[in-house]
C-alpha positions as CSV (number, residue, x, y, z in Angstrom):
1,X,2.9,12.4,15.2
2,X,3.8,10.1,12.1
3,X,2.2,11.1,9.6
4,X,1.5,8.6,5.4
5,X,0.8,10.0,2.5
6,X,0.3,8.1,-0.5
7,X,1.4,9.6,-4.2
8,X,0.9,7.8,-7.2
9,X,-1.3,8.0,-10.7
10,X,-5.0,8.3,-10.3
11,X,-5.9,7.0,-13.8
12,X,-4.2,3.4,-15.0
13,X,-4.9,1.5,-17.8
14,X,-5.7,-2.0,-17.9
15,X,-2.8,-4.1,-18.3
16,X,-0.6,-1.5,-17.0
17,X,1.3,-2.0,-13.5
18,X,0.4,0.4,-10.6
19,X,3.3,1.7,-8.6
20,X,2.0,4.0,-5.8
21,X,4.2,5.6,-3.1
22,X,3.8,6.6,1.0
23,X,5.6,9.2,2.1
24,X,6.3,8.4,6.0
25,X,7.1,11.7,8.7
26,X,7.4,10.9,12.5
27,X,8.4,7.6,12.2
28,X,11.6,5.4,10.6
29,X,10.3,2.5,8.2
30,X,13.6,0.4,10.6
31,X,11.9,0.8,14.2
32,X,11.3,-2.0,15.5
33,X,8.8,-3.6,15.5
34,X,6.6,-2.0,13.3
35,X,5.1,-3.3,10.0
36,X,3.7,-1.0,7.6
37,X,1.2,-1.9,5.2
38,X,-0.7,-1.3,1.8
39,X,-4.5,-2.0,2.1
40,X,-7.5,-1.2,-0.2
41,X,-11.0,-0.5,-0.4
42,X,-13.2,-1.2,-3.8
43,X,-16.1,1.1,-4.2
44,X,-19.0,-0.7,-2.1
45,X,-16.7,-3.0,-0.7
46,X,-15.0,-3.9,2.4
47,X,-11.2,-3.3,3.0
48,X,-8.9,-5.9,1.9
49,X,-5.3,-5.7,2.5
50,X,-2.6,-6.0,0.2
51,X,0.3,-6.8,1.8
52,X,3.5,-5.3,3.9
53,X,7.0,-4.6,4.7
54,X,8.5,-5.1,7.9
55,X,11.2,-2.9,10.2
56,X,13.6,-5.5,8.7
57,X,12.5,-5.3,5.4
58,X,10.9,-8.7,4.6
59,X,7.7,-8.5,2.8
60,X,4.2,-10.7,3.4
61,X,1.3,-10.4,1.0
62,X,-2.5,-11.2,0.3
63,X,-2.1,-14.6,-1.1
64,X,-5.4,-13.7,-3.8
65,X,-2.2,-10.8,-5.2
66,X,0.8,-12.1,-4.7
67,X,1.7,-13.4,-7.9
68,X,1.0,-9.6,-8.8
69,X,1.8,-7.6,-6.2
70,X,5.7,-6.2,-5.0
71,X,6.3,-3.8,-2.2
72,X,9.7,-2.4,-1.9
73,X,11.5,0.6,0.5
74,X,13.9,3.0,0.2
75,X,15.3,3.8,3.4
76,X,16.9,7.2,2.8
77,X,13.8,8.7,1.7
78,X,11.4,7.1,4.6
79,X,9.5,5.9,2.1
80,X,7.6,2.4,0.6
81,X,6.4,1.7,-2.6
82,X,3.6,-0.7,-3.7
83,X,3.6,-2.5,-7.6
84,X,0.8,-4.1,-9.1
85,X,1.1,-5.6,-12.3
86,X,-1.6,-6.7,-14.8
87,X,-3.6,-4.2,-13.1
88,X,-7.7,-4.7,-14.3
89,X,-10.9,-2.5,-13.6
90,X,-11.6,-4.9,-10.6
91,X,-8.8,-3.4,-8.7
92,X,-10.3,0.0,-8.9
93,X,-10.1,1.2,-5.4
94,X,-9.0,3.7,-2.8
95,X,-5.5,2.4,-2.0
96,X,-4.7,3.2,1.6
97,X,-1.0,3.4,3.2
98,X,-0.5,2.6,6.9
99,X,1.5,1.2,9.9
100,X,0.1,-1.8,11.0
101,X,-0.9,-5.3,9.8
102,X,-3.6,-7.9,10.0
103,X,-6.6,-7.4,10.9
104,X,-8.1,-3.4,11.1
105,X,-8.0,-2.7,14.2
106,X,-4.1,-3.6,14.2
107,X,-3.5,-0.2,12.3
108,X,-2.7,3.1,14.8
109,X,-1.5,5.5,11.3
110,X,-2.9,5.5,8.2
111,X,-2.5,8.1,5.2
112,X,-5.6,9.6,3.5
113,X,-6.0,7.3,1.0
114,X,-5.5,8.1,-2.8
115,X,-8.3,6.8,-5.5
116,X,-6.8,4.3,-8.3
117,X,-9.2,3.6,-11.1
118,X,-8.2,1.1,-13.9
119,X,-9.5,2.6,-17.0
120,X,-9.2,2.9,-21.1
């Protein structure tokens, strides 16, 4: 059973960057030909999704974030990391870590889901 769990700070300022973390079990970030993916979900609003990192490591983002958004992998710990600089209150949202890409039904894992609000 492969099992995501996001870690990462609940509370950001704006301005600040947000670097969250998914823990992945049951699975290898390398198998072909999985992708593995960051998505959100804004109070009262649909999901959107960020962006992702491929078995072979290259990377595909939301145009609307790019210029914002990084998402990196660490191999030896199973586990993939999402940056968003110049964070604001707009990207408030439940930040969701799963395998998958594209559109919803595309995604067979996903990890609980871990609540980001941009604050002062």
């Amino acid at each position: 059973q492969v099992q995501l769990r996001e870690s990462g700070p609940g509370l950001v300022k704006p301005s600040q960057t947000l670097s969250l973390t998914c823990n992945v079990s049951g699975d290898s970030l390398t198998t072909k030909y999985y992708y593995w993916s960051w998505i959100r979900q804004p109070p009262e609003k649909g999901l959107e999704w960020v962006g992702a990192i491929a078995h072979s490591g290259g990377t595909s983002y939301n145009p609307a974030l790019r210029r914002r958004t990084s998402i990196s992998r660490d191999t030896s710990k199973n586990q993939f990391t999402l940056q968003v600089s110049s964070m604001t209150p707009e990207d408030t949202a439940v930040y969701y870590c799963a395998r998958g890409v594209g559109d919803v039904s595309n995604y067979d894992f996903w990890g609980k889901g871990t609540l980001v609000t941009v604050s002062t």
